[in-house]
C-alpha positions in Angstrom: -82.6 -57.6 68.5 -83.6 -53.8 69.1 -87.3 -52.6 67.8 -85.1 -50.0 65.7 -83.0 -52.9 64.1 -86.5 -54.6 63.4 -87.8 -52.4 62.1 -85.2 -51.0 59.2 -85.1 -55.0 58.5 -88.7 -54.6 58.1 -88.1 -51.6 55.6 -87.7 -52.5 51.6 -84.5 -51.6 50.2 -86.2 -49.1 47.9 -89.6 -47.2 47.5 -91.1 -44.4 46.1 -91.1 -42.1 49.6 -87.4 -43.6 50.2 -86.1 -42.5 46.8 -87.9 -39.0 46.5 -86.3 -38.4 49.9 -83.6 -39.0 48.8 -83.8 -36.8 45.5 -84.9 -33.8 47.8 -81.3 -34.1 50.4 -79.4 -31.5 49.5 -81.4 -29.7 47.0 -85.5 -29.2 48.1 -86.2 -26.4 47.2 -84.5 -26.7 43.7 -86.4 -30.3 43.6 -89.7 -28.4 44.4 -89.9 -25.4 42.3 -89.3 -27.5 39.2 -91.4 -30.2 39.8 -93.9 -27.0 40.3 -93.3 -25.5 36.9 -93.3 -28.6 35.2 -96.9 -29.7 36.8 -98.2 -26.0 36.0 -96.9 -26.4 32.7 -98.5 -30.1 32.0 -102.2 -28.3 33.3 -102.3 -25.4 32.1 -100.5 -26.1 28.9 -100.8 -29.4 28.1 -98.8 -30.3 25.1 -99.6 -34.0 23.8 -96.9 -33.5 21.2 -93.8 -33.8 23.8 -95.3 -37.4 24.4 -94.7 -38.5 21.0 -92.5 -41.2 20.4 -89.7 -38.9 18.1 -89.9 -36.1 21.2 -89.6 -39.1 24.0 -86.3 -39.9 21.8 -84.9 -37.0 21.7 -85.7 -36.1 25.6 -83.9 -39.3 26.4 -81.4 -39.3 24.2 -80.7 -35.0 25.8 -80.6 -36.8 29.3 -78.1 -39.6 28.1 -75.9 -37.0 26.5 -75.8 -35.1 29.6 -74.7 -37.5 31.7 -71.7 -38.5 29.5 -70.9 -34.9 29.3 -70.7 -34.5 32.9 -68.8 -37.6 33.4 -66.2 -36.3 31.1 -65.8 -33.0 32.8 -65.8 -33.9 36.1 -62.8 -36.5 34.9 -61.0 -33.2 33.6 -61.9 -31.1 36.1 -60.0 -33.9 38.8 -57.1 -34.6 35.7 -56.2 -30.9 36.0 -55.7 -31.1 39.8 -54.2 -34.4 40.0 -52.4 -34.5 37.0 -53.4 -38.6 36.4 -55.7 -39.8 34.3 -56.1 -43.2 36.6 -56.8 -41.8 39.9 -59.7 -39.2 37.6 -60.9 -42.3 36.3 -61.3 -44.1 39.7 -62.6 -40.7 41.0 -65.6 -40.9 38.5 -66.4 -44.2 39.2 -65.7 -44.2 43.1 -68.0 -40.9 43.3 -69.9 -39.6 40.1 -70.7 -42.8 39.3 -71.5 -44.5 42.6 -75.0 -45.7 43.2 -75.7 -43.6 46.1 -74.6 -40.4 43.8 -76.7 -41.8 40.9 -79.3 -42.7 42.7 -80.4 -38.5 43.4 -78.4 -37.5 40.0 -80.5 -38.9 37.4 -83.1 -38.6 38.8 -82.7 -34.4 39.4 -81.0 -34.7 35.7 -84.2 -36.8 34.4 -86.4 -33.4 36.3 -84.1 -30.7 34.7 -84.6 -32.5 30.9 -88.6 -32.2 31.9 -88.1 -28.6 32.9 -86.7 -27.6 30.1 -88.6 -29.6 27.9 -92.1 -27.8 29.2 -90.5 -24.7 28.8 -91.1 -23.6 25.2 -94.9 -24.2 25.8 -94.8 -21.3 28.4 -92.6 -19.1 25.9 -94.3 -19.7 23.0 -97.8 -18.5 24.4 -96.2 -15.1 26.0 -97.7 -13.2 22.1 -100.9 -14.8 23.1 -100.5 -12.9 26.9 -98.9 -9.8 25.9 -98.5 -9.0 22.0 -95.1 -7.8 21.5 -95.3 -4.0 21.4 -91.7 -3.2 23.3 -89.1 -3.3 20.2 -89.2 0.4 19.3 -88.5 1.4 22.9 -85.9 -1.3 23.6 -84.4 -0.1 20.2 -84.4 3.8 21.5 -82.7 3.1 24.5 -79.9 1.4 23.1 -79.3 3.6 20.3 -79.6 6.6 23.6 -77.3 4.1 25.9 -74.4 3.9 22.9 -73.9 7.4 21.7 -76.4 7.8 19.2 -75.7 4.2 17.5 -77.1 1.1 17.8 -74.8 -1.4 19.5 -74.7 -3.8 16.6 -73.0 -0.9 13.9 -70.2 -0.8 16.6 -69.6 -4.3 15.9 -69.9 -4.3 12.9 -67.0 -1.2 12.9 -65.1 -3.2 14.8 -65.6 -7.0 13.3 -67.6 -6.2 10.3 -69.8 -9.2 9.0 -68.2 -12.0 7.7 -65.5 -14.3 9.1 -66.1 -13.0 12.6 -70.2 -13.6 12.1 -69.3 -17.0 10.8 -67.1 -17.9 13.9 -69.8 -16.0 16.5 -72.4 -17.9 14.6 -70.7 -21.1 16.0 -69.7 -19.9 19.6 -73.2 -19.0 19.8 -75.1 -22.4 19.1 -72.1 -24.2 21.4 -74.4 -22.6 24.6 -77.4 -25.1 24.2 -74.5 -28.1 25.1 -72.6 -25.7 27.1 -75.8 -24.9 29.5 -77.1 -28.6 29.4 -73.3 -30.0 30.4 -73.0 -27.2 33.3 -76.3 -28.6 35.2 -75.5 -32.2 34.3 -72.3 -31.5 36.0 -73.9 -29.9 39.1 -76.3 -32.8 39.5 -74.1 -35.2 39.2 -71.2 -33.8 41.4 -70.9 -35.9 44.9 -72.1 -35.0 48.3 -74.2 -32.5 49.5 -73.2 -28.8 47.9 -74.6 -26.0 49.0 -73.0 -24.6 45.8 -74.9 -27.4 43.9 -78.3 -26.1 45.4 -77.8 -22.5 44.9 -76.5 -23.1 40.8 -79.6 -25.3 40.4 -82.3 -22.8 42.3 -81.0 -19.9 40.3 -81.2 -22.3 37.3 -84.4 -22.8 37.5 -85.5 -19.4 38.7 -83.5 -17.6 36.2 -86.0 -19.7 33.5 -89.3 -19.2 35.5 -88.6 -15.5 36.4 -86.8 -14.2 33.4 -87.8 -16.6 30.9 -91.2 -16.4 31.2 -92.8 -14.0 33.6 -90.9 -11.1 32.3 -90.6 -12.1 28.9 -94.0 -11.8 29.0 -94.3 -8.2 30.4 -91.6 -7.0 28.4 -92.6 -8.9 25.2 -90.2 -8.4 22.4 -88.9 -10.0 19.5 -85.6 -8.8 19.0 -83.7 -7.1 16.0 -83.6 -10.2 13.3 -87.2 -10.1 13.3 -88.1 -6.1 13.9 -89.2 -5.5 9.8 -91.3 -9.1 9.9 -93.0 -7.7 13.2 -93.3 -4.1 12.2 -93.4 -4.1 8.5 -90.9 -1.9 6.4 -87.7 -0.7 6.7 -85.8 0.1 10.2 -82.8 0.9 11.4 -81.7 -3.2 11.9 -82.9 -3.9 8.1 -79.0 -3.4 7.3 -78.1 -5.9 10.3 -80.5 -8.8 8.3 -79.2 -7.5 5.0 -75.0 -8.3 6.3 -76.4 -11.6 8.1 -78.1 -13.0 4.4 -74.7 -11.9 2.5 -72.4 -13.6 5.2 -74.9 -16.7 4.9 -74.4 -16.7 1.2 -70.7 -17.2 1.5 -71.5 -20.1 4.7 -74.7 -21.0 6.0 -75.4 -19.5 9.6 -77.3 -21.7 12.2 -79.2 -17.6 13.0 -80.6 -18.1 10.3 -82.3 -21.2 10.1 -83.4 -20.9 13.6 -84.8 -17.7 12.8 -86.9 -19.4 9.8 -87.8 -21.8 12.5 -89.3 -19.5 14.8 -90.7 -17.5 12.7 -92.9 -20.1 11.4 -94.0 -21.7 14.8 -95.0 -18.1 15.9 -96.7 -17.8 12.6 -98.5 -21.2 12.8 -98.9 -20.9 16.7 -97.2 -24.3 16.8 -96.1 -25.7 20.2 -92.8 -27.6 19.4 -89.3 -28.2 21.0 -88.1 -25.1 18.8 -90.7 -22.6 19.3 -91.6 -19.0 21.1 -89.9 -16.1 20.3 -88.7 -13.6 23.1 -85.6 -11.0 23.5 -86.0 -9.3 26.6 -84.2 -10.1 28.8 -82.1 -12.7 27.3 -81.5 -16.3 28.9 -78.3 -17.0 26.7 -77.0 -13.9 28.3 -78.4 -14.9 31.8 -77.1 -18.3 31.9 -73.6 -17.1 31.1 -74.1 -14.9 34.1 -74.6 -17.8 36.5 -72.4 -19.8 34.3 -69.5 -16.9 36.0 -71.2 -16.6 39.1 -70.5 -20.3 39.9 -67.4 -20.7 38.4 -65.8 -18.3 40.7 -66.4 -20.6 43.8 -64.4 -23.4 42.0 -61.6 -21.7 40.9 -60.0 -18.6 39.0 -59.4 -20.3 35.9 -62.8 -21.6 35.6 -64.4 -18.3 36.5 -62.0 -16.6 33.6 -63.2 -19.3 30.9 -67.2 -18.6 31.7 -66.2 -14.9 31.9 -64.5 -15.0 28.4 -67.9 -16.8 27.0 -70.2 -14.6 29.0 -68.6 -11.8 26.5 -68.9 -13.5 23.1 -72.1 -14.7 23.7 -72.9 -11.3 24.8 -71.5 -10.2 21.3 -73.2 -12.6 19.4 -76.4 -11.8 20.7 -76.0 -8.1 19.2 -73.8 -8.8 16.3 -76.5 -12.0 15.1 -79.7 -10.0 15.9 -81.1 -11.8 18.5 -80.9 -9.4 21.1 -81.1 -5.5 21.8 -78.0 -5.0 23.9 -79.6 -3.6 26.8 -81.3 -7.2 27.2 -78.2 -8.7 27.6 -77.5 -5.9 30.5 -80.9 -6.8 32.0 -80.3 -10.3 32.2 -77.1 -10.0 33.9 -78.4 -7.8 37.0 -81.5 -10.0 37.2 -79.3 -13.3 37.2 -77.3 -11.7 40.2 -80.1 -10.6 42.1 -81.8 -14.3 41.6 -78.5 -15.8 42.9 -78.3 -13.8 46.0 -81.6 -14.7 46.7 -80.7 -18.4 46.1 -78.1 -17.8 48.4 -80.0 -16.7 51.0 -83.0 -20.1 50.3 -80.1 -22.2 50.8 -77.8 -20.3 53.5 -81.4 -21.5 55.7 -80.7 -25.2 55.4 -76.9 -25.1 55.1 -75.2 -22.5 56.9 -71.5 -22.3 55.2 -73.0 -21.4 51.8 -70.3 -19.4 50.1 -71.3 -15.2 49.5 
């Protein structure tokens, strides 16, 4: 027997240094930079609340829910190909669900639920950084950008507040399982992408870069909560005023989560639901990448994200969440993020897509 057969014998089936190599084929530098903001995170803001037994719950229970999302769309992304429901069952069991694929999915899904779960400590300190003091400005040039209007009264001339609010309302809150799904589905997808590792960098980067560091130079809070910042009326006091009449005829999920903020910025609670932040916006970001993916798996897809990219863009003007122009923001920052990606992973695996 050879010394190289003796010693793989010699070898346990699985370690620590075996695994984690593992984890990083494919994907380091994605693997690195968010085990880096989640360490920075857990020692610089320590948060001994998300180690509660309710949070631990929930952070599981996110991760479980994942996974069976992306199980399920992987099965209908290889049903609309293949046109049987058998051979996209075997395929998720054969390859999604193989141990070898498992074994460096749930793993990267178990690192993204930690990154995301460390994130509203970083976004709910960015007042504490840099008090918000960019509304008025952000409010100018949009009003300048759209003709002497603010972008939500051509919405509302268009839409009004009502039905259409109620509707948006619901397409809006749909992103949280929408963006959760979309990177348990590039985790968990087979082999080694270099489309994987570039949606997953920008993932994370789009969080770390947008997210935080220039939410906190550009500290803003948005329209819905301009007259609590500011004091008195403004020009977006009507915008609240149509939002609390549309929520009188069906409660609106803004509006509660606006309540909810409000009061962890007031308290300067650290929770799961906390920091408040509008420029630029990650609902409109990740839709961004959300399109900029989805046009390397095929047209179809890349329509669909393109149609959400849109309403979500609406909704983040017509609810109050969002000036328009950080919506614009987001979407050139996202771009530029992904071409960098591009160019991080084009190093290790030369056929990346442009």
């Amino acid at each position: 027997m050879s010394d190289q057969a003796v010693s793989s014998l010699s070898k346990p089936a699985w370690s620590v240094q075996r695994q984690f190599k593992r984890i990083l084929e494919g994907q380091r530098t994605f693997v690195l930079v968010a085990l880096a903001f989640v360490a920075t995170g857990s020692l610089l803001l320590p948060n001994p609340g998300l180690l509660t037994l309710p949070v631990i719950t929930q952070f599981l229970l996110f991760n479980l829910l994942s996974l069976i999302y992306a199980v399920v769309a992987h099965i209908l992304a290889h049903l609309a190909a293949s046109r049987s429901l058998n051979l996209s069952v075997d395929h998720a069991f054969k390859n999604v669900l193989a141990l070898e694929n498992l074994s460096r999915a749930v793993p990267s899904l178990l690192l993204i639920g930690a990154f995301m779960f460390t994130f509203p400590s970083f976004k709910s300190h960015i007042p504490e950084l840099n008090p918000y003091s960019w509304d008025p400005m952000f409010a100018e040039i949009d009003r300048v950008l759209h003709f002497g209007k603010s972008p939500w009264r051509w919405l509302e001339d268009v839409a009004g507040y009502g039905a259409f609010t109620i509707f948006i309302d619901k397409v809006y809150y749909l992103w949280f399982p929408v963006t959760f799904a979309s990177a348990a589905v590039a985790v968990t997808a087979s082999g080694d992408s270099a489309l994987r590792h570039r949606f997953l960098l920008t993932f994370v980067l789009s969080w770390i870069v947008i997210g935080c560091m220039l939410a906190t130079g550009l500290s803003s809070v948005g329209p819905i909560f301009y007259d609590r910042l500011h004091g008195g009326a403004s020009q977006f006091t009507a915008l609240v005023a149509r939002l609390v009449e549309t929520n009188d005829q069906s409660p609106l999920q803004a509006l509660v989560v606006r309540d909810m903020l409000w009061q962890s910025y007031t308290d300067s609670s650290d929770t799961i639901v906390s920091g408040i932040s509008a420029m630029p916006s990650m609902h409109n970001a990740i839709c961004v990448l959300l399109f900029l993916a989805a046009r390397h798996v095929n047209r179809w897809l890349a329509l669909g994200a393109a149609l959400y990219a849109f309403a979500i863009f609406a909704g983040s003007v017509h609810l109050g969440w969002h000036y328009a122009v950080d919506g614009y923001a987001a979407a050139v920052l996202v771009a530029i993020l992904w071409k960098a990606a591009g160019y991080a992973v084009t190093a290790a695996t030369p056929q990346q897509p442009a």
